[in-house]
Structure formats: structure tokens, C-alpha cells
C-alpha positions, 0 to 999 in steps of 0.5 A: 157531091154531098154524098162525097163531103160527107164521106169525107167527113166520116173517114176524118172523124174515125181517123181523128178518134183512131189516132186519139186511141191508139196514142192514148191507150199504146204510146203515152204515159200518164204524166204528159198531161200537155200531150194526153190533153192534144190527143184527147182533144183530137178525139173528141173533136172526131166524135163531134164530126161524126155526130152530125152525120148518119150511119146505119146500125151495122156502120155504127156497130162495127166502126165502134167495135173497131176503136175498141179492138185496135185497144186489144193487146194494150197494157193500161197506161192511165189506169194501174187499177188491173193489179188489184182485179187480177189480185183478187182473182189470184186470191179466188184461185186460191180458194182465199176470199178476196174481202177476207184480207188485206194483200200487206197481210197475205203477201207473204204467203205467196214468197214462191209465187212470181205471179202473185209477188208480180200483183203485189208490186203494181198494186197502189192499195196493198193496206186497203181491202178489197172494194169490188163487188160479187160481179167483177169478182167472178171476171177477175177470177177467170182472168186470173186462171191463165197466171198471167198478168197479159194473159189477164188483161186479154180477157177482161178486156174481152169480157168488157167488150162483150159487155161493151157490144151488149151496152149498144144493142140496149142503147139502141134499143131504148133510143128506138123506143123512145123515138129518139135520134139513132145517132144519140148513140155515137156520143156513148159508142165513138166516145174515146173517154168511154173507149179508153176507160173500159176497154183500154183501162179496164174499169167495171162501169160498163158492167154496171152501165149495161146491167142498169140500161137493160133493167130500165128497158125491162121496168119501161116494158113492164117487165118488172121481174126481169128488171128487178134481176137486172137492176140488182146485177148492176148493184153487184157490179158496183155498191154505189148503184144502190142510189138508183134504186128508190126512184125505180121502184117508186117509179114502179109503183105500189102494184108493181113494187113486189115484183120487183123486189122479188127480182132485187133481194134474192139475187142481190143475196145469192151472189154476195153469198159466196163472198160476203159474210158478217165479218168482211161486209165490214171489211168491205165497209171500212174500206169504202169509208178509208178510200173515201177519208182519205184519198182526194181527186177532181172533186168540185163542192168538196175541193170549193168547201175546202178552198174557202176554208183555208182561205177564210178561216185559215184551215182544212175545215174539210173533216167537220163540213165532210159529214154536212156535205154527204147529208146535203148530197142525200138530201138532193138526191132523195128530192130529185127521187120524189120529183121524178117519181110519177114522171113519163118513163123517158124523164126517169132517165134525166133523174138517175142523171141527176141522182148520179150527177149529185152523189159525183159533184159532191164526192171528194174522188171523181175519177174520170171513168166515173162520168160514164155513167150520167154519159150513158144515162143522160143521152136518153135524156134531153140533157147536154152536160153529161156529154160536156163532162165526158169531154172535159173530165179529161182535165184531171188527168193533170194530176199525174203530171210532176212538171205542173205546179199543184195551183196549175192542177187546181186551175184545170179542175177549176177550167173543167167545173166552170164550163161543166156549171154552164152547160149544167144551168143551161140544161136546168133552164131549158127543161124547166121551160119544156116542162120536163 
């Protein structure tokens, strides 16, 4: 009788985020906030169904590689972001470095070419310079070889997945090594955030995620050479990564430091060789401070600095305490770093999640892909709120919606950051008194 309620309960849970997925990534726009918000929902409550039960590792395996596959020839709804990967993979085609020029100043130069004038038109930045490391450059220049737009995406999509597959298996290598419950895992596997973004949408965090996870699993064996390897591809997939970096090789030590720089710094300079040189590095670096200047989205001590200022002192004091609320995040961070420098090797995995989760809840943009990465981090841990902000980071989604007025938008952030906060302190007070 058991065994059939909770069979039951399986087909439930994987129809719930089946439905979720093929709603979210075929038939929805971006700007039925009301209808994304349902089926999202609907998701999240399958992911909820099927974490109280058990499953083998090939169930596990093969039920998520499913979710994603049923994404395989979908064209991203919530994301327009692939016109720019395949742009810069046009440009490489080209022989044209993709941090050389801004696509304003080149488009001209492709009037004939139906394909780049194609790119051109989907892309939401055409005055900015590229921002994507060595890494995804090299994907988005094999996606760009078939000429194609569709033809790009399928393989992206199967490069991500492949990433995807590899993320499980090293996932479920360090649940394994830590003794931790195999079914951690569904809150990052089944997950419909995790599944949309990447597959659906196409976005590198699962690169960087599985680069950083197998970089950890080597640094906890002793494998400090191939860690150092893996930790820099995570930095080439995306620059933010680099936050990361002190805590590992603290939590290295001094004996074990060289080695490990010996695997960082050579290949960190091999691959952006290709693409970096001293001119466009500042190309790369204006135009990660323009994007961070400029555009605003789902911030949460960023949108409260600017609120309060407005409120109290009747303006947008947001220019004169930005620079105060980056050397803040700073100095968090490097306090979170000193903390867990010396700690047992499962509790760096709580500290990156807090690093991550730092540098995010003072940022002016948190996009809703950008909270994969404490998800992955922090189910290593002993910590909640990363799985609560991959559940609710959905609310920002309300953004795009037209027919909501911009206080009801604000009201959603406000509704996602709350409960986020209450999970947040919870997760403090219960680790203080674990010791951990």
C-alpha cells in the first residue's frame, strides 16, 4: 500500500514539473507574469512532492535528463540574451574578436549577411561590449558555425546539457562523500529555475557551477593541481567567480597554496590569451561597470538604499552610497572568507554560499539565473534559504509584465526578500547553535 501512494506521489511530482516546463519554456510569454508565477509554482510544488521520497541514482539521473530534453527545440521565451552568444560566435567565425567592437560599430559591415543582420536585431545591448569569458566564447563560436539562429541554440543547448549531466554526477559525488541525504540532489536536478534557465534559456551558470563543484571535490581530496585547473575554468566561464578564489586558497593552506596557483594562473592566462589583450581587457572592464551603472533589476539593499533616499531626503542618493554599498559587500565577504578559512571541508561549501549570496544581495542586478549558484553551493550545506530564493526569485519576473503598475512590481521584490530574509536569519540562528 505504501509502496503504491508513493508511486503515486512520484507520477504527481514529475507531471507537476513536466507541465511546469513545457508551459514555461514553449507557450508563455515573458510578460504573463500572473500565468509564469502559476506554473512555476506548480513546479516548485512537484520538486516539493518528490524530495520526501526516494529514488535510485539512474531514476534520479534519467527523470532529470528528461525534464531538460523535453526543452530541446524550444526557442527562449524569458531570456533574449542567445542573440548576443551567437553574435559573439558569429564574430569569431569571422576571424573579428568579440571584445574588439561594440555590434553598433561592426553591423554595418555584415549589410549582406542575413544571419548577423538577424543577430543584430534580437540583441538588447548593441552599444555595450561583449561581457562573456573565454569559456562560453569558444561554445557560442561552435554554435555559430551552422549559420543559423535555431541551429545555435540546439547546440548550446546540448553543450549545457552535457554540462548539466556532468554537474549531477559531481553533485552526487560530494552528497556521497560527505554522507549527506542522496536526495539533496532533486533540489538542484528536478529544480524547474535551474531547468529553465540553463537548458531553456541558455545561460552559462551551469558552466561555471560545474567547473567550481569539481574544483572543490578535487581541493577536498587533495587534489590540489587539478583543483587549481578547475577553479580557473570556472573564473573563464564567468569573472564574478574570482570571489571565490581567496577562501580556496586559504582553505588550502600555505603548503598546499603553490599548487594550487600553479593550476589557476596559467591556464586563467592561456585561455584569455586568444581573446584578451590590453586594449579590449578595458573594453571588458567598461562595460561590466556601464552594465552594473546602468541597468537595475531585483536588487534588495540596493533598491532599500535608494527607497529610503527618496523618501527621506527627497532624491536618488543611489550614485553617492553605490560605491559605499560595494566597499560594504567587500568587506563582508572578506570577513566571511577569514571565517571560514580554517573550517572542516564540508563548511567551505556554506561560506562560498554566503560570499555568492553577499556579493548578489547587494548588487543592483540579481537576475533570477544568478541564484543557481548559492543553489548549487548551498545544498552541500546545512543551509535552506538557498533553495527558498530559487523558488522565489521567480517574482522578479514581474518585471516584464506592462499591465502591472511599477509599485505592484516593487511589491513582488519586496514579498520575494522578506521571506528570503526569514529563512536567511532562520538558517544564521540554527548554524550558530550547531557550531558550524
Amino acid at each position: 500500500m505504501l509502496h503504491l501512494e508513493n508511486g503515486l506521489k512520484k507520477s504527481v511530482g514529475i507531471t507537476l514539473i513536466f507541465i511546469s516546463v513545457i508551459m514555461l519554456g514553449y507557450i508563455l510569454q515573458r510578460g504573463d507574469f500572473s500565468l509564469l508565477i502559476a506554473f512555476f509554482t506548480l513546479g516548485c510544488s512537484g520538486v516539493f512532492i518528490l524530495s520526501q521520497l526516494t529514488f535510485n541514482f539512474k531514476s534520479l539521473l534519467l527523470i532529470g535528463i528528461a525534464f531538460r530534453i523535453a526543452l530541446i527545440f524550444s526557442i527562449p521565451i524569458l531570456s533574449d540574451d542567445y542573440f548576443r552568444f551567437l553574435w559573439d560566435g558569429f564574430l569569431s567565425n569571422q576571424g573579428i574578436n568579440p571584445f574588439e567592437f561594440k555590434p553598433s560599430e561592426i553591423t554595418s559591415l555584415f549589410i549582406d549577411n542575413s544571419f548577423a543582420q538577424e543577430l543584430y536585431k534580437g540583441i538588447n545591448s548593441p552599444d555595450y561590449y561583449s561581457i562573456y569569458p573565454p569559456v562560453n566564447q569558444w561554445i557560442y563560436y561552435i554554435s555559430a558555425i551552422p549559420k543559423s539562429v535555431f541551429g545555435g541554440i540546439i547546440i548550446m543547448r546540448l553543450t549545457l546539457l552535457a554540462f548539466e549531466i556532468a554537474t549531477f554526477f559531481v553533485l552526487s559525488k560530494i552528497i556521497t562523500r560527505f554522507s549527506l541525504n542522496p536526495n539533496k540532489v532533486i533540489w538542484y536536478w528536478f529544480n524547474p529555475l535551474v531547468i529553465l534557465e540553463i537548458t531553456g534559456n541558455l545561460h552559462a551558470e551551469g558552466i561555471l557551477l560545474f567547473f567550481l563543484l569539481s574544483g572543490l571535490l578535487s581541493v577536498t581530496q587533495l587534489k590540489d593541481l587539478k583543483g587549481g585547473f578547475l577553479v580557473a575554468l570556472s573564473v573563464c566561464s564567468k569573472l564574478f567567480s574570482l570571489m571565490f578564489l581567496p577562501l580556496i586558497l586559504l582553505k588550502g593552506g600555505g603548503h598546499r597554496w603553490l599548487k594550487l596557483m600553479l593550476g589557476i594562473i596559467p591556464l586563467f592566462l592561456i585561455v584569455f590569451l586568444p581573446f584578451i589583450n590590453s586594449e579590449n581587457f578595458f573594453h571588458l572592464l567598461n562595460s561590466l561597470n556601464l552594465y552594473f551603472q546602468t541597468f537595475e533589476f531585483n536588487g534588495s539593499v540596493f533598491n532599500l538604499v535608494k527607497w529610503a533616499g527618496i523618501q527621506l531626503l527627497g532624491y536618488d542618493l543611489i550614485k553617492i552610497a553605490g560605491p559605499v554599498l560595494s566597499l560594504i559587500s567587500l568587506g563582508i565577504i572578506l570577513t566571511i572568507t577569514w571565517k571560514y578559512r580554517y573550517r572542516n571541508r564540508r563548511v567551505i561549501f556554506t561560506g562560498l554560499t554566503f560570499i555568492i549570496s553577499t556579493y548578489l544581495f547587494f548588487s543592483p542586478i540579481v537576475h533570477p539565473w544568478y541564484a543557481i549558484i548559492p543553489l548549487g553551493l548551498g545544498i552541500i550545506s546545512k543551509l535552506h534559504y538557498p533553495k527558498a530564493w530559487s523558488m522565489l526569485i521567480f517574482l522578479s519576473y514581474s518585471f516584464y509584465d506592462s499591465r502591472l503598475a511599477d509599485e505592484t512590481k516593487q511589491l513582488f521584490v519586496a514579498l520575494e526578500y522578506s521571506v528570503l530574509l526569514i529563512v536567511f536569519i532562520s538558517d544564521i540562528k540554527r548554524i550558530k547553535t550547531m557550531g558550524v
